[in-house]
C-alpha positions in Angstrom: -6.6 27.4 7.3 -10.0 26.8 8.3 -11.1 23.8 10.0 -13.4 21.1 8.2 -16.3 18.8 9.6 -16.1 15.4 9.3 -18.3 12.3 10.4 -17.4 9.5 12.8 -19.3 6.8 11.0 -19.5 5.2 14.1 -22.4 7.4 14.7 -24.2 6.1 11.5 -23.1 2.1 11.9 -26.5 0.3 11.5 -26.3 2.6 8.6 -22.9 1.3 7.5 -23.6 -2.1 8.0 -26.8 -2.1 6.0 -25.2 0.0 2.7 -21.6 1.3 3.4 -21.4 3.2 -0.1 -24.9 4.4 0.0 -24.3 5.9 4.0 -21.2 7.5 2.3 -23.6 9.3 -0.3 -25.5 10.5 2.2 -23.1 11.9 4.7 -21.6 13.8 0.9 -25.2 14.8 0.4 -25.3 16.5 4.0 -22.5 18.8 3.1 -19.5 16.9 5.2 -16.1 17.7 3.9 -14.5 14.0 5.3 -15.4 10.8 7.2 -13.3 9.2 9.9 -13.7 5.5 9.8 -14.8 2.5 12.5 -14.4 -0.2 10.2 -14.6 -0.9 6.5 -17.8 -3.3 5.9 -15.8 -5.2 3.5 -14.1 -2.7 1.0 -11.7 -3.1 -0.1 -9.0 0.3 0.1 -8.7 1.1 -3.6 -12.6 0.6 -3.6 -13.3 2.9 -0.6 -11.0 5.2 -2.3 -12.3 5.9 -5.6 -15.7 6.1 -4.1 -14.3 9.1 -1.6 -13.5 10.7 -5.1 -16.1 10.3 -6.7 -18.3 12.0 -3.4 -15.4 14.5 -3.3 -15.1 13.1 1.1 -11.7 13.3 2.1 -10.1 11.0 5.3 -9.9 12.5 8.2 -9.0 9.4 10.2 -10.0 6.1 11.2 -10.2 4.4 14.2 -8.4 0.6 14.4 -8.5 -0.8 17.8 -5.4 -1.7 19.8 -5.9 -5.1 19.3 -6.0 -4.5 15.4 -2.9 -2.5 15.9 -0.7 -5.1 17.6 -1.7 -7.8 15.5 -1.8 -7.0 12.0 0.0 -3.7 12.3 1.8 -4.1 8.7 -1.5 -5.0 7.3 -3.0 -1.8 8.8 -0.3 0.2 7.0 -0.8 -0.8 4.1 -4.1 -0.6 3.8 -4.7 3.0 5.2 -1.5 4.1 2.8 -3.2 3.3 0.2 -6.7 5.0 1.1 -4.6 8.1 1.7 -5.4 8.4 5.2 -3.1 10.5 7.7 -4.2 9.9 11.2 -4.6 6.2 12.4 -6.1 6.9 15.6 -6.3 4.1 18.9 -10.0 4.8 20.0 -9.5 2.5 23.2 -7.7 1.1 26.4 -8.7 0.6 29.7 -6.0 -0.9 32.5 -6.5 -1.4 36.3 -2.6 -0.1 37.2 -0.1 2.6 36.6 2.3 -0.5 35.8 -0.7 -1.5 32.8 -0.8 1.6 31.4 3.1 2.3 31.2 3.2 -0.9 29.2 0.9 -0.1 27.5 2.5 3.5 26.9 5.1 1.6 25.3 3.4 -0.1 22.9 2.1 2.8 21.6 5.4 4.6 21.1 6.6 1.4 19.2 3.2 1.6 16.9 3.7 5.0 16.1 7.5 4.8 15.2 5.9 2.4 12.8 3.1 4.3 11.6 5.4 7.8 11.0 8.0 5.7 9.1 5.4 5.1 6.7 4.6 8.9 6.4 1.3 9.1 8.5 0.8 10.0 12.1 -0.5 8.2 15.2 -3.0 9.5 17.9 -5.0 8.4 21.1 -8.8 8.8 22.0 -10.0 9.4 25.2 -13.1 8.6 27.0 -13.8 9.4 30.6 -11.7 6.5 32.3 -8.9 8.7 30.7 -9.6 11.7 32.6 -9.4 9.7 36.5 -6.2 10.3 38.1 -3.6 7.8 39.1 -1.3 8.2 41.8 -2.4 12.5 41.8 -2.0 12.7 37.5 -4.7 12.3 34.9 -4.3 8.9 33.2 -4.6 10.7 29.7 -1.9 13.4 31.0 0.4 10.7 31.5 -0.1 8.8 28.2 0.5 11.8 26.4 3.6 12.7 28.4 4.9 8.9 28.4 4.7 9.5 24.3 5.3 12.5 23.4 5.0 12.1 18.9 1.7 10.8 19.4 -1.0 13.2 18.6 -4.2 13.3 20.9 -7.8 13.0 19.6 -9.9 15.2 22.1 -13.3 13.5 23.0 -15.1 17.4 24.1 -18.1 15.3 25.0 -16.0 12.3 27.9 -13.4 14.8 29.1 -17.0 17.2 30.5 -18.6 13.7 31.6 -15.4 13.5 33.8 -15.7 16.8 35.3 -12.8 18.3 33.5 -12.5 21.7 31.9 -12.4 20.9 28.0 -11.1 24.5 27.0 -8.6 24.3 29.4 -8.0 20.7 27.9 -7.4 21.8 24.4 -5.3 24.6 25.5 -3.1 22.2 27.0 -2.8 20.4 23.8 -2.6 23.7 21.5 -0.5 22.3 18.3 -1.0 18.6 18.9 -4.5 18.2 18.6 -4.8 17.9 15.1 -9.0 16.0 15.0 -11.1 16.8 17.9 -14.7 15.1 18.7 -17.1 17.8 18.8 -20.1 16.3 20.7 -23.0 17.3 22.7 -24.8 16.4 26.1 -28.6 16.0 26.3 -30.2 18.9 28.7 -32.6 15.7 30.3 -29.1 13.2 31.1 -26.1 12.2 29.9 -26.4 10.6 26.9 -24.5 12.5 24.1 -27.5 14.3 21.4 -27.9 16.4 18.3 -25.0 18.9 18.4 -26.6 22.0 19.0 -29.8 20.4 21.1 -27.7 19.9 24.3 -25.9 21.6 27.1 -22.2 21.6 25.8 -20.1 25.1 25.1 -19.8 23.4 21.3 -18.9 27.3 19.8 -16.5 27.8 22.8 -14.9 24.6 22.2 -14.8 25.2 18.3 -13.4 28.6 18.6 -10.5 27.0 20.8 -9.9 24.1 19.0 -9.2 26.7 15.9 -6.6 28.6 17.9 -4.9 25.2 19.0 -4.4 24.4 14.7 -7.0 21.6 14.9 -7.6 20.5 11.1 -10.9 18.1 11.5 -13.8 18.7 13.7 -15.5 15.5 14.0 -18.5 14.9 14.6 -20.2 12.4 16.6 -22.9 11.0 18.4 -23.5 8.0 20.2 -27.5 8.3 21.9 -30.7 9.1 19.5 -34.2 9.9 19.8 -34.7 9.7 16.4 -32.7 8.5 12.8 -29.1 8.6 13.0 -28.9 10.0 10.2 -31.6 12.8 10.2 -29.4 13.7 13.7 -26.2 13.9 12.3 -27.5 16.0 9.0 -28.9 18.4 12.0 -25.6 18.5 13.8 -23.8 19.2 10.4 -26.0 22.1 10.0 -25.4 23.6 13.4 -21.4 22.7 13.4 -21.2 24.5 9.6 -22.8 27.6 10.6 -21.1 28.1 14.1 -17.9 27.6 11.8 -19.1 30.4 9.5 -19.6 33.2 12.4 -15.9 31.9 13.6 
């Protein structure tokens, strides 16, 4: 099955904040197959729903922060059942011990029991402070060992930012890496850019992300030079036609 592109619409907040419907027509005008949400400007689910339909967007995630997820975690469930989403993903953590992060390891195994019982699936995104190493192992290594039925949302763009090898990451992860961030690096520093305009191996990434079964490539930028959204209609165009030579 071939891989989709979808749109962090983190990438296109001001956007979102300004006309959340009208963003969504845009992104469907640009020729992405799904969206992964960072927050839901006041719709409603059955609202947010009917409007994917009628753009024909499907979900290919959302975001909801830990905090989210440990307090209103029912609320969460039912909200994202019934806008037919399959991947509630964690997008942060940060913890200054081992001890923290077992804890917090925990928690995340007793979230996702939650979150599969319902019939979706639970993941973690990294950024870089997931790729430093604690006591000789990789934070992010650990997280994913401590729970293993949790999927992992690879971040291409943080794990190179580290110094890390992201092929070799994905690899790794071949099977459970169902959405993976496809991002780029700007030639002049690190700020992430256009997909296509930067420094980043984006067609050896894609190529291994298809062999590890990933489902959603999502894109997503978080630096700009110029619209948000004449960058990510760019990096839709790029992503699409390295897809097509794959």
């Amino acid at each position: 099955m071939k891989a989709k592109i979808a749109l962090q619409l983190w990438s296109v907040k001001e956007a979102c904040e300004d006309d959340f419907f009208g963003t969504l027509e845009k992104v469907a005008e640009m020729g992405y197959d799904g969206v992964e949400f960072a927050g839901y400007y006041g719709k409603s689910a059955s609202e947010i729903k009917a409007k994917l339909a009628e753009l024909g967007l499907e979900v290919a995630g959302s975001h909801i922060s830990k905090e989210e997820l440990q307090a209103n975690l029912d609320n969460v469930i039912l909200f994202e059942r019934e806008l037919g989403n399959k991947y509630i993903i964690c997008p942060y953590a940060d913890f200054d011990s081992k001890e923290g992060w077992l804890e917090f390891s925990v928690e995340l195994s007793n979230i996702g029991k939650a979150i599969r019982q319902s019939g979706m699936a639970f993941g973690y995104h990294n950024h870089a402070h997931e790729l430093e190493k604690l006591d000789g192992k990789i934070i992010l290594d650990n997280l994913l060992e401590n729970v293993p039925e949790m999927v992992a949302e690879l971040d291409t763009y943080w794990i190179e930012y580290a110094g890390v090898g992201v092929i070799p990451f994905i690899e790794k992860y071949r099977n459970r890496v169902p959405l993976i961030h496809i991002k780029d690096k700007a030639k002049t520093n690190k700020e992430s850019t256009i997909i296509g305009e930067g420094i980043l191996d984006v067609p050896g990434y894609v190529k291994t992300a298809l062999n590890a079964g990933t489902e959603w490539l999502i894109i997503e930028q978080e630096a700009f030079v110029e619209d948000p959204l004449t960058s990510v209609a760019k990096g839709y165009t790029y992503l699409a036609n390295v897809l097509e030579e794959k």
